[in-house]
C-alpha positions as CSV (number, residue, x, y, z in Angstrom):
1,X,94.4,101.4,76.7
2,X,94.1,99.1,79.7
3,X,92.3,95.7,79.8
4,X,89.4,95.3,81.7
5,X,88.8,92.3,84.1
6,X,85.3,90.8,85.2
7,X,86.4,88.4,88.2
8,X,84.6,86.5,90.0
9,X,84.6,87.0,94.4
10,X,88.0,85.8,95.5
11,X,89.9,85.1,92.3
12,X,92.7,87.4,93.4
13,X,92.3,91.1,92.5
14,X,93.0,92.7,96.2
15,X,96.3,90.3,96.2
16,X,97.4,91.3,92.8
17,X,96.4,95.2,93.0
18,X,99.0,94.8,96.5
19,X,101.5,92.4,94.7
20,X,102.0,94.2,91.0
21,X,100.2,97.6,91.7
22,X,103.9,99.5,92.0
23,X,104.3,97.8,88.3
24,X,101.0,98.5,86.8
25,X,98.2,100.9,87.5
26,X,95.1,99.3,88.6
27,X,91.4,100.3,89.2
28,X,88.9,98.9,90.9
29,X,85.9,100.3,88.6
30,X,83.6,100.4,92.0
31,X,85.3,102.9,93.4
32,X,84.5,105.4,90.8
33,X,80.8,105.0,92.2
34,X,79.3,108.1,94.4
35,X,77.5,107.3,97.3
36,X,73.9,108.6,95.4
37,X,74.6,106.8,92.2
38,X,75.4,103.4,94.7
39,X,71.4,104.3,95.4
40,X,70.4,104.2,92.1
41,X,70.4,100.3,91.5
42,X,68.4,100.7,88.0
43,X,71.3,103.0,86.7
44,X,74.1,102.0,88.1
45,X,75.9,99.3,86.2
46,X,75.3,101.6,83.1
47,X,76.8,104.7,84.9
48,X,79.5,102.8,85.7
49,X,80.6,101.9,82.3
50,X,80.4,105.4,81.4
51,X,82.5,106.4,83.8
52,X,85.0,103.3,83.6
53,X,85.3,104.4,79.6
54,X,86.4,107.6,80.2
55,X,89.0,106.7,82.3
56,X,90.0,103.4,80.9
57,X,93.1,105.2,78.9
58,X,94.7,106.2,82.4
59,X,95.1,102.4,83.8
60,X,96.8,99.1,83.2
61,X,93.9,96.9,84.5
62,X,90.1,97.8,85.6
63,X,88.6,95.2,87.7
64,X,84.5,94.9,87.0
65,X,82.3,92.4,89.0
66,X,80.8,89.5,87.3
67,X,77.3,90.8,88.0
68,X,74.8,89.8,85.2
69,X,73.4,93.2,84.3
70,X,77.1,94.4,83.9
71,X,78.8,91.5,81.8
72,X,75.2,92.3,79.4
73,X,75.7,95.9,79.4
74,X,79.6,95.2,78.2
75,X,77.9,92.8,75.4
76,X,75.5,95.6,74.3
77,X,77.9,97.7,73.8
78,X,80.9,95.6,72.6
79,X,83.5,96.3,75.4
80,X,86.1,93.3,75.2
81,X,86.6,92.0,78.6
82,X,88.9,88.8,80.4
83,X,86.6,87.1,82.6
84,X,87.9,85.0,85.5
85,X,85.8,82.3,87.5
86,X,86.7,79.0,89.0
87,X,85.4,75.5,88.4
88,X,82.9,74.3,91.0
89,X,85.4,72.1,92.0
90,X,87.2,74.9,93.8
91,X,83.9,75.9,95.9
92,X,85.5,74.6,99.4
93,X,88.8,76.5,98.7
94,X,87.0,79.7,97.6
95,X,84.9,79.6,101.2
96,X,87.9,78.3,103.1
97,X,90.1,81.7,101.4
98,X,87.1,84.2,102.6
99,X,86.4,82.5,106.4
100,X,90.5,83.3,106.3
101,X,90.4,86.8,105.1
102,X,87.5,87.2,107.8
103,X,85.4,88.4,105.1
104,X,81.7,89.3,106.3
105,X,79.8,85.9,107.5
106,X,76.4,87.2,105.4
107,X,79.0,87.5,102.3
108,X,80.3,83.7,102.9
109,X,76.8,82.7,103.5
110,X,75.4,84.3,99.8
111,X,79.2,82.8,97.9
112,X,78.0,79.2,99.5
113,X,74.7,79.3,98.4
114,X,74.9,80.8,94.8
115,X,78.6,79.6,94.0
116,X,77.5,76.6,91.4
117,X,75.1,79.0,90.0
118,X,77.0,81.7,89.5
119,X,79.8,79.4,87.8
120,X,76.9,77.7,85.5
121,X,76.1,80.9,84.4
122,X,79.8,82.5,83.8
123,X,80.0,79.0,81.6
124,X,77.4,79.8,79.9
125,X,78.4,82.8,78.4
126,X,78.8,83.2,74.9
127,X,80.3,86.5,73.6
128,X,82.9,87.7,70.8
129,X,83.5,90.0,73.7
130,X,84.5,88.1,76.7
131,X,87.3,86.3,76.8
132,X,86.9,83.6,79.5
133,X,89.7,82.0,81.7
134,X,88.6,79.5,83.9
135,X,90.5,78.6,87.0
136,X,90.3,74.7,87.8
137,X,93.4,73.9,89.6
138,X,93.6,74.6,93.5
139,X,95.6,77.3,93.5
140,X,95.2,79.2,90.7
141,X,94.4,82.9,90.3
142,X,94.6,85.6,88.5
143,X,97.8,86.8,90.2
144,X,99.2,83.4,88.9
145,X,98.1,83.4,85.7
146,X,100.7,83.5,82.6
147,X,98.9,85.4,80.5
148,X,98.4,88.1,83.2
149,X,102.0,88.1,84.2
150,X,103.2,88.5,80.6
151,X,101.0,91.8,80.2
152,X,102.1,93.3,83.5
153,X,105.8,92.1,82.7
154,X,105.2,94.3,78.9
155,X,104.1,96.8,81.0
156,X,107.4,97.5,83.3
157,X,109.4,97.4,79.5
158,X,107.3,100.6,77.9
C-alpha cells in the first residue's frame, strides 16, 4: 500500500514526481477526476477518495490537496495521511518559487492572500490520522525530506 500525501501549493510534488518518479510510482490523485465529476463540486472530494482507495494498492505515493473538505473527509473516514505545509515564515519564498515557475498570476494572487490562513488552519489540525511535517527552513521540501527519502530509498530495495 502506498502512503498518501496532502501538500500544500509549492511544497515539491511536480519536482519530486520528475526527480524519484523512475524509483517510485507516483499519483497525482486529481488526475483520476473526469471532466463531469470536476463539475460536481458537492461530490467531488468524496468521489475522489473512492477512487484514490481503489487504486491506492498500485502506487508508491498519492499526492491529495490540502483542501478543507478533503483533509475532513480523510478524518471521517480514518485514512492516515503525511501532511506537508510550511511555516509563514516561508510566505516570500513560496511566492518568489511560483512567479519563477510562471505559475498563473490569479493563482499567486489567491497563495498571497490566503497563505497565513491556510497555514493557521493546517496547524490547527488535530487528527490520529494526519501526520503533519512542517517545513520551516528556507529550503526545505518534501523532495528534501529524510523521512521521504528513506521510504523511496526502501522502495528501490523490494
Amino acid at each position: 500500500m502506498g502512503i498518501i500525501i496532502s501538500s500544500f501549493p509549492g511544497c515539491g510534488k511536480e519536482y519530486l514526481t520528475n526527480t524519484h518518479g523512475s524509483k517510485a510510482k507516483v499519483l497525482i490523485a486529481r488526475t483520476l477526476m473526469g471532466e463531469e465529476e470536476e463539475q460536481d463540486y458537492d461530490h467531488y472530494f468524496y468521489v475522489l477518495v473512492d477512487k484514490m482507495m481503489n487504486v491506492v494498492n498500485d502506487y508508491d505515493i498519492i499526492f491529495i490537496p490540502v483542501a478543507e473538505e478533503l483533509l475532513n473527509i480523510m478524518d471521517e473516514r480514518k485514512i492516515d495521511y503525511d501532511l506537508f505545509y510550511p511555516s509563514k515564515d516561508r510566505r516570500k519564498e513560496f511566492l518568489e518559487n511560483m512567479v519563477r515557475k510562471r505559475a498563473p498570476r490569479d493563482k499567486i494572487m489567491v497563495l498571497d492572500r490566503e497563505f497565513d490562513k491556510i497555514v493557521d488552519r493546517l496547524d490547527g489540525i488535530e487528527s490520529e490520522n494526519c501526520y503533519k511535517h512542517k517545513l520551516e527552513n528556507a529550503g526545505q521540501f518534501i523532495g528534501n525530506q529524510p523521512i521521504i527519502m528513506s521510504y523511496i530509498d526502501s522502495l528501490k530495495n523490494d
